[in-house]
C-alpha positions in Angstrom: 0.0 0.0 0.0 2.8 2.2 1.3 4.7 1.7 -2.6 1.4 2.2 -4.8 0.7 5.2 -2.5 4.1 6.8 -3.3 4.1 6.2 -6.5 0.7 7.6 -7.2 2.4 10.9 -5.2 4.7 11.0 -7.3 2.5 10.8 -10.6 0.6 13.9 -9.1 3.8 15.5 -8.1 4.0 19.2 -9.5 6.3 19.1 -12.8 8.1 22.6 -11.8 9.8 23.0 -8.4 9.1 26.4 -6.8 6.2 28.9 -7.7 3.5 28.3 -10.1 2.3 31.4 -11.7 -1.6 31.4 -11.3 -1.7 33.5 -15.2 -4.8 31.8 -15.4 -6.9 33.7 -12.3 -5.7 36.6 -14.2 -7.5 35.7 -17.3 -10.1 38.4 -17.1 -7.6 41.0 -16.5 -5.2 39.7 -19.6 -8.2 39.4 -21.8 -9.2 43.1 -21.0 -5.5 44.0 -22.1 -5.2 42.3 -25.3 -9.0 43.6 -26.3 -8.5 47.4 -25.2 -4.8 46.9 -26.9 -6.4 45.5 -30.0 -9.6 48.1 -30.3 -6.9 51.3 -29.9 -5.2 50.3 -32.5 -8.0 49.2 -34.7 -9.2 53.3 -33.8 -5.3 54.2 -34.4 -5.6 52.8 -37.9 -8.9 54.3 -39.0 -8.0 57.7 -38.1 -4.3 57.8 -39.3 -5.6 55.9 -42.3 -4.1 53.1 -44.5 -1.7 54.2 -47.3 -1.5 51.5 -49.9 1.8 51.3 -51.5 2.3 51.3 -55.4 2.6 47.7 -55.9 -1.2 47.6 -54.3 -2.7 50.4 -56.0 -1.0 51.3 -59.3 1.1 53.8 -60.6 4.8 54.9 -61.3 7.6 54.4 -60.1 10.8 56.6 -61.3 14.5 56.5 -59.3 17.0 58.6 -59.7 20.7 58.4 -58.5 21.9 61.8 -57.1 25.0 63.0 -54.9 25.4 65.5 -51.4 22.6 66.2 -49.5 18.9 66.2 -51.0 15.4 67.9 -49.5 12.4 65.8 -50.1 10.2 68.5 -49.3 11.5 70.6 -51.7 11.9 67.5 -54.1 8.1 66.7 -53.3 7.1 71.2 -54.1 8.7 70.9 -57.7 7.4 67.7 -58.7 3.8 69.1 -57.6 4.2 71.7 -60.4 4.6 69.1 -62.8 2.1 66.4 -62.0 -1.6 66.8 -59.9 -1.5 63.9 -57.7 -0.1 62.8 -54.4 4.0 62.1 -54.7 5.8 59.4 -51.6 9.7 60.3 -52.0 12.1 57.9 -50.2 15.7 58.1 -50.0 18.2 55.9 -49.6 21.8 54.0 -51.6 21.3 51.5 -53.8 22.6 47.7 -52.0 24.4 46.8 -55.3 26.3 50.1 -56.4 26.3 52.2 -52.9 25.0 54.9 -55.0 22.5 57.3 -53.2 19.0 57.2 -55.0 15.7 58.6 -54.8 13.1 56.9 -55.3 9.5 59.0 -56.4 6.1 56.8 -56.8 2.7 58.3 -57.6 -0.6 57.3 -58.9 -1.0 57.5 -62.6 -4.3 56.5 -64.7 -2.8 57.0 -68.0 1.0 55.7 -67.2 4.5 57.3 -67.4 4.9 58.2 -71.1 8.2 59.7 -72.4 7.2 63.0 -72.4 6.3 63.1 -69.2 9.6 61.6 -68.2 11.6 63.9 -69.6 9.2 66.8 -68.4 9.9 65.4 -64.7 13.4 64.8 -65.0 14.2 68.4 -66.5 12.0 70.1 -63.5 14.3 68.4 -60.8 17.6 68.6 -62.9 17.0 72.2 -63.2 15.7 72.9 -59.6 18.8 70.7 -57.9 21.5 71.8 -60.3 24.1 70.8 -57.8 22.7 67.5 -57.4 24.0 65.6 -60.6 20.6 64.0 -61.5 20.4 61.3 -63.4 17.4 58.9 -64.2 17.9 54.9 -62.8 15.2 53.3 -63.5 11.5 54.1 -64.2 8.7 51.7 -64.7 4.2 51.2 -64.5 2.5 49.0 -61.8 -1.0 47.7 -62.7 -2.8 47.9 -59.8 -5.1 44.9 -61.1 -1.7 42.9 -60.5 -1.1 44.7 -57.0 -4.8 43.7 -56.2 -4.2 40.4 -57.3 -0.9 39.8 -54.9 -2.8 40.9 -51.8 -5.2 38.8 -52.6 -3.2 35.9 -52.6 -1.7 37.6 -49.5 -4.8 37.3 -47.9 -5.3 33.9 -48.9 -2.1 32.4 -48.1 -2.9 33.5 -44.3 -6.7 32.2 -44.4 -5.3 29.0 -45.2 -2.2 29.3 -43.1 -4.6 29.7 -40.4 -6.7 26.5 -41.1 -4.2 24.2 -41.1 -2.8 26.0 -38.4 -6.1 25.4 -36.3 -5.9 21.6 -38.0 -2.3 20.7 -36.9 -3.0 21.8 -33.0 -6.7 20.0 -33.0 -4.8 16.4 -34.4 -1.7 17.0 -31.9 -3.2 18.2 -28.8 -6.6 16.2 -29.2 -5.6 14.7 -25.9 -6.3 17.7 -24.4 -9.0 19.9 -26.4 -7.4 20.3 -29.7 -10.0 21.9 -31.4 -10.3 24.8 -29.2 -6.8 25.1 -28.2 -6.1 25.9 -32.1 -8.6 28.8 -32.5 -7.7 30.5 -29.5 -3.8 30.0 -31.1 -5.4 31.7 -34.3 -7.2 34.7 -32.2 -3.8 35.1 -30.2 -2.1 35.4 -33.9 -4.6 37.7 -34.7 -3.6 40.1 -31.9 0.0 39.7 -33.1 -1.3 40.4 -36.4 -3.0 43.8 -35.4 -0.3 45.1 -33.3 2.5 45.0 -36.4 -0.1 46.0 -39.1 -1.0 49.1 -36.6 2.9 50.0 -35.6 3.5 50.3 -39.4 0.9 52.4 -40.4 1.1 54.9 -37.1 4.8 55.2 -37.5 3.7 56.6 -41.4 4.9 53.6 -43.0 2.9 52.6 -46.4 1.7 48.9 -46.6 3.6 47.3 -48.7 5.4 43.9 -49.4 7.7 44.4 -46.6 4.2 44.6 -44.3 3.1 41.4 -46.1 6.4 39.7 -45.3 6.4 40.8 -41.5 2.9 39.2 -41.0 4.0 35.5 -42.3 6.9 36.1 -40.3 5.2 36.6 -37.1 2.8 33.6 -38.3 5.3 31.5 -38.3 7.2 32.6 -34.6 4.1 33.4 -32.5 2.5 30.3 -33.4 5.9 28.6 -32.8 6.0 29.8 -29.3 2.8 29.1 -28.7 2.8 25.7 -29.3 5.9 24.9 -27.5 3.6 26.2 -24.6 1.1 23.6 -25.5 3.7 20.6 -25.5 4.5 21.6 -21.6 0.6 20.9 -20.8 0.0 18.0 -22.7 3.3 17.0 -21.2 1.6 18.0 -17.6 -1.5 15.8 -18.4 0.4 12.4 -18.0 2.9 13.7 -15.2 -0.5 15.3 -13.5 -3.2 13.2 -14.6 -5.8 14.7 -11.6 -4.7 18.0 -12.6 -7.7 20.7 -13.8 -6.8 22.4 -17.3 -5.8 25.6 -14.9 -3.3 23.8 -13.0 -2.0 22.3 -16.3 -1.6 25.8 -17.9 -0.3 27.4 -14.8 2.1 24.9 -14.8 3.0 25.0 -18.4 3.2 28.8 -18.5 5.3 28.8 -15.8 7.6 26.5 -17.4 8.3 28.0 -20.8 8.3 31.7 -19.0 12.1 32.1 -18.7 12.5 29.8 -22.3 10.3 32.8 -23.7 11.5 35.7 -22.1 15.3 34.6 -23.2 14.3 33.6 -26.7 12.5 37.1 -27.5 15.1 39.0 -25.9 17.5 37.3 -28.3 15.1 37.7 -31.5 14.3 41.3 -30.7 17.4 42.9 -29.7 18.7 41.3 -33.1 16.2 43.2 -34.8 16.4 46.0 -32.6 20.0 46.2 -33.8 19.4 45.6 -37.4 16.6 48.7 -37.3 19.6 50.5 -35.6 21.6 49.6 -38.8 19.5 50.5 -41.1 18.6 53.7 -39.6 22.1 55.1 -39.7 23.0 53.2 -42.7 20.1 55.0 -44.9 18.5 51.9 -45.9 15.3 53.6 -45.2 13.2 51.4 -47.1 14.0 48.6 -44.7 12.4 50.5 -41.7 9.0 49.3 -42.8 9.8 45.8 -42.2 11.8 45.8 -39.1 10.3 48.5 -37.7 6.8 46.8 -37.0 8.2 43.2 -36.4 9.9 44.1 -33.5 6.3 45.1 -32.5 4.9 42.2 -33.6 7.9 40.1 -31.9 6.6 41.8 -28.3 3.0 41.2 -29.4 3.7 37.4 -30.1 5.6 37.1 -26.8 2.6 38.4 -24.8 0.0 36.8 -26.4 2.1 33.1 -26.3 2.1 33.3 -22.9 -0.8 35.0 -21.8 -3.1 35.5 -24.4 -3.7 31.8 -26.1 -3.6 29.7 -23.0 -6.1 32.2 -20.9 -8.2 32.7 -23.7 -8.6 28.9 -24.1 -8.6 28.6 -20.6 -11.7 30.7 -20.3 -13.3 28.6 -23.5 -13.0 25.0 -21.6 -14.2 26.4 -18.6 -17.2 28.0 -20.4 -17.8 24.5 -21.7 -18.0 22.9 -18.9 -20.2 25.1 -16.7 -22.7 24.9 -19.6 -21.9 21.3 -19.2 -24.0 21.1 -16.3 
């Protein structure tokens, strides 16, 4: 009696030594958070507004290399007397030559022809003299194709997120699959918000770089979050009398410090590379660093707190209407 006794002890026995971290009594509290979080930056967006890059909408796209110091502003004032439309001006040096370029997109319904190429290039040769000029490249986007590639954008995540939802409900059926993959998916979601909402209030356009930053964060959050879901399942045969809030207490409590080292690894890397880029002048780069480091934090969070809680709360709602 004495032996079975002690070895059912020590199948109940806690699987971390020290504190658990009750994140799971705290699951009104996070959920409040991550909703408040999400609905100011949904307000953020709608106000600041969402600037679709040429690649999405259509239009032209002329760069031109140049030396010393250039002023966009004044760039943006001369080509204004040329062409009626809004004009987004970037600078930065080209990865292959080191050259400095500027690069001018607008909207355009009837295309760049050559006249108006050579009207444009002679306003700003003539209005930066100093500047040495000289036309790089030049070229139409049809925004039917731009539409096309964010709809296969979008797509590409629906389905991302099915099988997403699909993988977790076969591997963790054991434990409540189903529902432990869409509260995975609404956790990415979050994640998803946060970077798409940094971009656009730090003035960036969405562009391609946006659309590569969101499979990016896909692919890590969901990573995290399911190493979090091993530790549970884990749980469930070392503490088989265990409730599903003991389980996740216990598995959030485990992968805590594996998180907290992991993203403080990944982050400050990008951190450093936004650094980079920054004083380099690869400007264009911002856009994609710049709101992954975001979305890095986001997916951190809503690993640890956000998916496990938020399922949490679903079984539990389950089980009271269970009865």
């Amino acid at each position: 009696m004495s032996k079975k006794k002690t070895n059912s002890q020590a199948n109940t026995a806690p699987a971390v030594t020290g504190k658990v971290y009750d994140f799971c009594s705290k699951k009104k509290m996070i959920l409040t958070i991550a909703v408040c979080v999400v609905l100011a930056l949904v307000a953020g967006i709608i106000i600041r507004g969402v600037h679709l890059a040429i690649e999405f909408k259509g239009g032209t796209l002329i760069t031109y290399t140049y030396e010393g110091d250039i002023d966009t502003n004044a760039v943006e004032s001369t080509l204004k007397s040329v062409i009626d439309t809004s004009v987004t001006i970037r600078t930065g040096e080209s990865v292959d030559s080191g050259n400095k370029e500027l690069t001018i997109a607008f909207t355009s319904n009837e295309g760049l022809t050559a006249d108006r190429q050579f009207e444009l290039t002679s306003a700003l040769q003539t209005a930066f003299p100093d500047n040495n000029l000289e036309l790089s490249d030049s070229n139409d986007v049809n925004p039917s194709t731009g539409r096309e590639f964010l709809l296969k954008c979008l797509v590409a995540i629906i389905f991302a997120a099915i099988v997403i939802i699909i993988y977790i409900a076969i591997r963790f059926r054991n434990i409540g699959g189903w529902s432990a993959g869409v509260c995975s998916v609404l956790a990415l979601c979050h994640d998803l918000v946060v970077a798409v909402a940094a971009s656009i209030l730090f003035g960036y356009e969405f562009n391609s770089n946006i659309v590569a930053v969101v499979l990016t964060i896909l692919g890590y959050s969901i990573n995290n979050t399911i190493v979090i879901y091993d530790r549970i399942r884990e749980n469930r045969g070392i503490m088989p009398k265990a409730s599903l809030n003991e389980l996740i207490n216990t598995g959030c409590t485990q992968s805590l410090t594996r998180s907290i080292r992991t993203s403080v690894t990944t982050i400050g890397t990008m951190l450093i590379v936004t650094i980079v880029v920054a004083v380099s002048g690869y400007n264009s780069l911002l856009s994609f660093s710049v709101p992954l480091v975001f979305g890095l934090l986001s997916g951190t969070y809503s690993s640890l707190f956000v998916a496990p809680v938020t399922w949490s709360w679903w079984k539990n709602r389950e089980k009271a209407s269970a009865k």
